[in-house]
C-alpha positions in Angstrom: -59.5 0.2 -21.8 -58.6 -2.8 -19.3 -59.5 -2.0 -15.8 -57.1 -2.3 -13.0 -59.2 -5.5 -12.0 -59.1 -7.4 -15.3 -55.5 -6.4 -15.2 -55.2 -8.1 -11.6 -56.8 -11.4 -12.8 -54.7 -11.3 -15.6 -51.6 -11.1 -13.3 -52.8 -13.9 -10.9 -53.8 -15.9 -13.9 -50.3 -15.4 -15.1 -48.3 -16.7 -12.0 -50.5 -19.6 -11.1 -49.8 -20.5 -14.7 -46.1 -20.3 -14.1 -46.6 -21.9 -9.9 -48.7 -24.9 -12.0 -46.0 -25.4 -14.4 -43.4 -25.2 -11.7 -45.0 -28.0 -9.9 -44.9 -30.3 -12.7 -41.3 -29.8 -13.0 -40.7 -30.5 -9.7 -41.9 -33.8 -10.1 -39.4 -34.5 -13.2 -36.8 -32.6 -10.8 -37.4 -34.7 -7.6 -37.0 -38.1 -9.4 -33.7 -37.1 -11.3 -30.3 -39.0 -10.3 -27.4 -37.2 -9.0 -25.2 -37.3 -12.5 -28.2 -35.5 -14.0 -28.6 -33.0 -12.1 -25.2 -32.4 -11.7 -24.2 -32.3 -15.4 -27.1 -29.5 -15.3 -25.1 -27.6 -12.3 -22.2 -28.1 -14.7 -23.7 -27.0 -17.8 -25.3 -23.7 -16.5 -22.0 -23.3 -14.8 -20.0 -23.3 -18.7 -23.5 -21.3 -20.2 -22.6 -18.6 -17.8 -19.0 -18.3 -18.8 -19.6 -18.7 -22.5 -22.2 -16.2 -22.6 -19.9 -13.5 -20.6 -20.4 -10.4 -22.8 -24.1 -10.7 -22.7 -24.6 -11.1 -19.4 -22.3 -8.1 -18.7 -23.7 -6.1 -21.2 -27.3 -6.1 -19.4 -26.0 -5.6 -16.5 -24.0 -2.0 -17.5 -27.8 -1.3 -18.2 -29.2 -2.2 -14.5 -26.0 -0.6 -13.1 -26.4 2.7 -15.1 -29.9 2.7 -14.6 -28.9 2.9 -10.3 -26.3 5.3 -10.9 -29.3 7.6 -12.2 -31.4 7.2 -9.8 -28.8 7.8 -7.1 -28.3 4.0 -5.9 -26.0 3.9 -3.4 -22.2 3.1 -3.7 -22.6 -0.1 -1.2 -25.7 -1.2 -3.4 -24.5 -0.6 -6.6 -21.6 -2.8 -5.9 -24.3 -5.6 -4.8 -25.8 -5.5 -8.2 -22.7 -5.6 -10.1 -20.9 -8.2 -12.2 -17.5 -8.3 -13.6 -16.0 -11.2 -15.4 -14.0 -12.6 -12.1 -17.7 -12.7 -10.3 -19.2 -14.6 -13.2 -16.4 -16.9 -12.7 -17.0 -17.3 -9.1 -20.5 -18.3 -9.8 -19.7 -21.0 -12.3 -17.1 -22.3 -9.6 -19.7 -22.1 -7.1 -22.0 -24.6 -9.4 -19.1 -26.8 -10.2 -18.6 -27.1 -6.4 -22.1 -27.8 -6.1 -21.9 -30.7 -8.3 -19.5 -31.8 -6.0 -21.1 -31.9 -3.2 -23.2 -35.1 -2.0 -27.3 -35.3 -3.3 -29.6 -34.8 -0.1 -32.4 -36.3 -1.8 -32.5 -39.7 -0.5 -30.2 -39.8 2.2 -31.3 -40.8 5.7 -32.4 -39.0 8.7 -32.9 -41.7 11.1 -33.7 -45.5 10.5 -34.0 -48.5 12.5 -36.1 -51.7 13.5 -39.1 -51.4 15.8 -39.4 -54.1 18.4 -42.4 -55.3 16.0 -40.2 -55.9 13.3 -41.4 -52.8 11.5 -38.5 -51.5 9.4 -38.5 -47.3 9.7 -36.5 -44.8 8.3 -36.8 -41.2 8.0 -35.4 -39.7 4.7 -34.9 -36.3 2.9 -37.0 -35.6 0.0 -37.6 -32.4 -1.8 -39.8 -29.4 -0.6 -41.3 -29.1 -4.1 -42.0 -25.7 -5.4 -39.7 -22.5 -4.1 -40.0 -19.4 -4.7 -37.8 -16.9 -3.9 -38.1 -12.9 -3.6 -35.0 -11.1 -3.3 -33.3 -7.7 -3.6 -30.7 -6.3 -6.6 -28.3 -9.0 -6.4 -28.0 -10.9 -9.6 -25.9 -13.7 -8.3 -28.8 -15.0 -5.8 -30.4 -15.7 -8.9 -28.0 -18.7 -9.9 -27.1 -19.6 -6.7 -30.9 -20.4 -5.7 -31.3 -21.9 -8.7 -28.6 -24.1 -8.7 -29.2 -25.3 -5.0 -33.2 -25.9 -5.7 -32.0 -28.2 -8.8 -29.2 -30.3 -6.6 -31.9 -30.6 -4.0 -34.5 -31.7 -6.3 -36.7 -28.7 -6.5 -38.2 -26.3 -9.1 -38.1 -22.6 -7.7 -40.1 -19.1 -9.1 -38.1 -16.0 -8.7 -38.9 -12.8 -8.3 -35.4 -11.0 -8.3 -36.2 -6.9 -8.5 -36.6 -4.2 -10.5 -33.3 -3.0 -9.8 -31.6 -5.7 -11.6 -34.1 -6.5 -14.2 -32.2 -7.0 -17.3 -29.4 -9.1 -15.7 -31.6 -11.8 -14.2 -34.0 -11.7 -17.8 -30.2 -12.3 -19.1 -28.9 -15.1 -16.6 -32.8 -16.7 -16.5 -33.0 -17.4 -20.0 -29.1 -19.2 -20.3 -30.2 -20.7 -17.4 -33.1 -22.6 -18.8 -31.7 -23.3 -22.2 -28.7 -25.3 -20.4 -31.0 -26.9 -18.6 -33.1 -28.1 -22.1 -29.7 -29.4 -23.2 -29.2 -31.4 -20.1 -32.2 -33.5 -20.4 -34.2 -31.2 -17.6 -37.5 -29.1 -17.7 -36.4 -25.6 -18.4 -39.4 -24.7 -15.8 -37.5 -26.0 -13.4 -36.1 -22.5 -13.0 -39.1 -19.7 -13.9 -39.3 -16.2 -12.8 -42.5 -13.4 -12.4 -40.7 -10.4 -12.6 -42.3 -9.4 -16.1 -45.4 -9.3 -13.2 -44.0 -6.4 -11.2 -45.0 -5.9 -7.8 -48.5 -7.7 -8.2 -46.8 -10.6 -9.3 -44.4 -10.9 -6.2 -48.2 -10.2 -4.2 -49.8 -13.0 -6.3 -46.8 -15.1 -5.3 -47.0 -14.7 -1.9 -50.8 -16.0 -1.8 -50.3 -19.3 -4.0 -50.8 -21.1 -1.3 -51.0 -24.6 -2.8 -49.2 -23.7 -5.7 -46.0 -22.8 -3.9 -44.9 -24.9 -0.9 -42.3 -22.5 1.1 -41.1 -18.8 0.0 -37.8 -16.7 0.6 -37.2 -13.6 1.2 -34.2 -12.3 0.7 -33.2 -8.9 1.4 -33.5 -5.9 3.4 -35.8 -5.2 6.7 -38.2 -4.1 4.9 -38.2 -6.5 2.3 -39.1 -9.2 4.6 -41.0 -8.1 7.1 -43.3 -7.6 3.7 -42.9 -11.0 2.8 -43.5 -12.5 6.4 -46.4 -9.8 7.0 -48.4 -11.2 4.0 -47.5 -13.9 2.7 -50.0 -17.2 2.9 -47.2 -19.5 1.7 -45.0 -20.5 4.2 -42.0 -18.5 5.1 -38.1 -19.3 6.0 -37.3 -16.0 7.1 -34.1 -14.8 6.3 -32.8 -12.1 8.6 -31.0 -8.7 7.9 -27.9 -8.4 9.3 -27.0 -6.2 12.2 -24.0 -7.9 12.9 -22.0 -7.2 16.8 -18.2 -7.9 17.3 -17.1 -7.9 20.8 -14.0 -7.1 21.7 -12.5 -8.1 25.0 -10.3 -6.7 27.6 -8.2 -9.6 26.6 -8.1 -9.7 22.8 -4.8 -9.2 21.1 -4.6 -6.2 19.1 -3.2 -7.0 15.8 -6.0 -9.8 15.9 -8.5 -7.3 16.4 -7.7 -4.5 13.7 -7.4 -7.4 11.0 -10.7 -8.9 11.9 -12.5 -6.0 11.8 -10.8 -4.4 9.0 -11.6 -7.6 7.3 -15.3 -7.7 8.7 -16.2 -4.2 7.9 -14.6 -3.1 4.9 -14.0 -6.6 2.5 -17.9 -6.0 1.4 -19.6 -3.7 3.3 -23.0 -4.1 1.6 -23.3 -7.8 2.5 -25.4 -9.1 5.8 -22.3 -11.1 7.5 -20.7 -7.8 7.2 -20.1 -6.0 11.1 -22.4 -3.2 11.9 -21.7 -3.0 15.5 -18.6 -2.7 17.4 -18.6 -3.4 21.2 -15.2 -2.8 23.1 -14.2 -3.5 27.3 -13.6 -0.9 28.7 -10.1 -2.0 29.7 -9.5 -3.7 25.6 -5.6 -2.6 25.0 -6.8 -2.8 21.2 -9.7 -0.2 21.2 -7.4 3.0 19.3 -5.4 0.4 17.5 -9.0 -0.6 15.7 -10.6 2.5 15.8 -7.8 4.4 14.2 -7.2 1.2 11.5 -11.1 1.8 10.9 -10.8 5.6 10.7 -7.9 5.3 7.9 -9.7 2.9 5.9 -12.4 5.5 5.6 -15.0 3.6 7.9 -17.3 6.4 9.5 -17.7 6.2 13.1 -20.6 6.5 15.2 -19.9 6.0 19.0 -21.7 6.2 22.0 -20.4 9.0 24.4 -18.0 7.0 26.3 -16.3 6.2 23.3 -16.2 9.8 22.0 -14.6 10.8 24.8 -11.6 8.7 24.4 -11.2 8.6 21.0 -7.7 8.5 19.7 -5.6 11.3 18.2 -6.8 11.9 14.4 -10.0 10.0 14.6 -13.2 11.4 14.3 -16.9 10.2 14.9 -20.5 11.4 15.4 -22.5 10.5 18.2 -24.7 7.5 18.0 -28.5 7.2 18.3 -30.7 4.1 18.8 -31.1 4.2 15.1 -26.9 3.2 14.8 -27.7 0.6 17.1 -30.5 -0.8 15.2 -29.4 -0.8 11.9 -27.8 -2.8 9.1 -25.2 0.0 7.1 -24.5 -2.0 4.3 -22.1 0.6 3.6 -19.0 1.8 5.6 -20.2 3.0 8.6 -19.9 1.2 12.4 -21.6 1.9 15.4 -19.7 1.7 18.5 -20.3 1.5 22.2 -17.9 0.8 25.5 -19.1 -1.3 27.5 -18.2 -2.5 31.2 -18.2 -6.4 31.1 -19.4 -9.2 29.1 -22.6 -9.1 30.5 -23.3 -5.5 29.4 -22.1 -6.6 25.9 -24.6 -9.5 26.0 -27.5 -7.1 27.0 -26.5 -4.9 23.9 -26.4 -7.2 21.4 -29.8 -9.5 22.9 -31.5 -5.7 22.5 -30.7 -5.1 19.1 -29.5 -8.0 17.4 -31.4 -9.5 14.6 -29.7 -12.8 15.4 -27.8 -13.5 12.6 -24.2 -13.6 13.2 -21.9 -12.4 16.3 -18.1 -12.9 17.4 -16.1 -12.5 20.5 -12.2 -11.4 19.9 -10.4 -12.8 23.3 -7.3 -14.4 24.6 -9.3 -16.1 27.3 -11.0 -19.2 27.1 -13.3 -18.8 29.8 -14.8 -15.7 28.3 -15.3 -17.3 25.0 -17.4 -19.8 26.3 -19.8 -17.5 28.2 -19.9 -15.6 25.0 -21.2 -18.6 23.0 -23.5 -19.6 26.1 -24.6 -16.5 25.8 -25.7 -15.3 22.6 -28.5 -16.9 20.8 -28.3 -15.8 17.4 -27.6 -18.3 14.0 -23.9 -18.1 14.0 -21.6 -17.5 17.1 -17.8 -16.9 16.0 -14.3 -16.6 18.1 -11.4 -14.9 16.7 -12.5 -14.9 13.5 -13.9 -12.2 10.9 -18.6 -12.5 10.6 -17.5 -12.9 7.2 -17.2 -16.5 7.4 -20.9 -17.0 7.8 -21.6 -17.8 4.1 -22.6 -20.8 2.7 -19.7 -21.0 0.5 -17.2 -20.8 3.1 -19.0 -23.4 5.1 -18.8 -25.8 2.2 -22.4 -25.8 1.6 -21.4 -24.8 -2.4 -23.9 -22.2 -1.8 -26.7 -20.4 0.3 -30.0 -19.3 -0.6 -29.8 -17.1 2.6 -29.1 -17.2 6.1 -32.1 -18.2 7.8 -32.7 -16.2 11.7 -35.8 -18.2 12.3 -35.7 -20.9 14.2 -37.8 -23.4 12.6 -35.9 -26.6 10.9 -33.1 -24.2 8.7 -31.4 -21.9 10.8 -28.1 -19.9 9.7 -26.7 -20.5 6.2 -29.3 -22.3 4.2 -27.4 -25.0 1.9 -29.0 -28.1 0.1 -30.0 -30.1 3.4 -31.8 -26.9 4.5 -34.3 -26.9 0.7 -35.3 -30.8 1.8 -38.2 -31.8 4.3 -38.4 -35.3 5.2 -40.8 -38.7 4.7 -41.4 -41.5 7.1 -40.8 -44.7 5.3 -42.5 -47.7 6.9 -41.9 -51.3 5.4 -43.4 -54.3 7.6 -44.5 -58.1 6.9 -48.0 -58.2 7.5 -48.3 -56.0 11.1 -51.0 -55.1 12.6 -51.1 -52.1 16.2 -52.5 -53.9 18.9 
């Protein structure tokens, strides 16, 4: 019988294996032209519509799998695919393509007074690895912005989702074979469970920056123990202000739009904050109300609700968390100011928006909140890589290190000092 340890070195003997052969298709990776890797973009892109029914067909499997174990709604609808998404991820790729190479371009450059020639360009990070929740379409979008920015990346996409990303993982490396790239570009350890994601996390060395991607407790895991370096990707207790200002029809279609497009996605609103004195507070409540949105408000809110709407009364734990479902916390508030204090408390600085008519207040708003994406009159659900013509995201980064907010192609470069002189010497 194989003890638990041999079974451990076995594991870690697995991964560094698969980190080792990831590094050595990084290097193919980071010295590829643009048209290369962008006929691989393009050629996963095609693989993924061509091979459709397969992809769906493990898929049903992971989905009927949640639906037994009592997944929720919200999550379940994060893990599946339909045709129409599998389209959307090929466009996404194809857009990719389109999109300028980072590798190369330049930071900074100029002459020194001692005639040295300097420039600072991007370059690639190396090795990525990436350790995410059920969501089967990070798996091609990191993939695809790790190969346009020149890296090779490990995955480790969940238990949840298992048979999908075995499905999408292996068309993804054989397009890549017929591209003229090193199908280890793209690897994954989820035949490694749980000790391979813990493995992962150590490789120090073997891995230059790691990922998360996911819930709270997902990457507080991740950030808690990881020896590899860390973007931390935040969870997304998203606040919408509403001021006393904000024009009402403006206000039920953004937070219609904001709460109930996609509810299980982190740009999606958790938190509503109204003025006291907002003409468009029963307009929105009500509009959420009949769009089935549950309702937990503080008691200054319950007190005034409108006719036909009902609600529970909130606890810290509304204002702390991320729903991912249909369900808003909601709060009156006095000012501005108190509205600030709320959402500096409790926000885990990933998106917020201000709905006003008043340009004054919109700029205190934005002065005011320090969190990776600040929007005016306009739904959270803009902050998305996609929509910010970055062709992609790998996630949106609430650290604030040098990737902050939607993580695109510029974000999975580092940079290297290029010095070119005739002979100087530092006096």
């Amino acid at each position: 019988m194989t003890s638990v340890t041999e079974q451990q070195t076995d594991v870690t003997a697995a991964v560094h294996a698969i980190a080792d052969r990831a590094r050595e298709a990084a290097r193919q990776v980071a010295t590829a032209n643009r048209a290369s890797k962008d006929g691989a973009l393009l050629a996963v892109g095609a693989a993924l519509v061509a091979n459709s029914p397969a992809i769906l067909a493990a898929n049903a499997l992971d989905v009927e799998a949640g639906q037994a174990n009592g997944t929720s709604k919200a999550l379940l609808d994060r893990l599946s695919l339909t045709e129409e998404r599998i389209e959307g991820l090929a466009t996404a790729l194809q857009n990719l393509a389109g999109l300028p190479d980072p590798v190369g371009s330049v930071e900074r450059g100029q002459t020194l007074p001692n005639g040295v020639r300097m420039r600072q360009i991007h370059v690639p990070l190396g090795v990525v690895a990436a350790i995410y929740e059920a969501r089967p379409n990070v798996t091609v979008d990191i993939a695809g912005l790790a190969l346009k920015s020149g890296n090779a990346v490990i995955l480790r996409g969940g238990s949840a989702a298992a048979h999908t990303n075995s499905a999408l993982l292996g068309i993804i490396r054989d397009a890549l074979v017929s591209s003229g790239l090193p199908a280890d570009a793209v690897q994954s350890v989820d035949d490694y469970g749980r000790e391979g994601a813990n493995v992962l996390m150590k490789a120090r060395g073997r891995v230059d920056v790691l990922i998360p991607r996911g819930g709270r407790d997902l990457i507080q895991t991740v950030v808690t123990n990881s020896a590899v370096p860390v973007i931390e990707t935040g969870e997304g207790n998203v606040h919408i202000y509403v001021d006393q200002s904000a024009d009402p029809a403006m206000a039920v279609d953004i937070l219609l739009n904001a709460k109930t497009q996609r509810p299980s996605v982190c740009n999606t609103v958790e938190t509503l904050l109204v003025h006291r004195d907002a003409g468009a507070t029963a307009d929105v409540l009500r509009a959420l109300s009949n769009a089935g949105v549950r309702l937990h408000v503080d008691q200054r809110t319950l007190d005034s609700l409108p006719d036909g709407v009902t609600a529970d009364l909130a606890t810290d734990d509304d204002w702390a968390r991320e729903y991912m479902d249909l369900d808003l916390a909601v709060a009156t508030v006095d000012s501005m100011e108190e509205a600030i204090a709320h959402i500096r408390q409790w926000t885990s600085g990933h998106t917020e928006a201000i709905i006003t008519n008043d340009l004054g207040n919109s700029e205190q708003f934005i002065a005011g909140i320090d969190s990776a994406a600040v929007i005016v009159n306009a739904s959270t659900r803009f902050t998305d890589g996609a929509e910010l013509g970055l062709g992609a995201e790998v996630g949106i980064s609430t650290q604030k290190m040098h990737a902050r907010g939607p993580m695109g192609l510029r974000e999975l470069t580092t940079t290297k000092w290029i010095l070119q002189g005739d002979g100087q010497v530092r006096s």
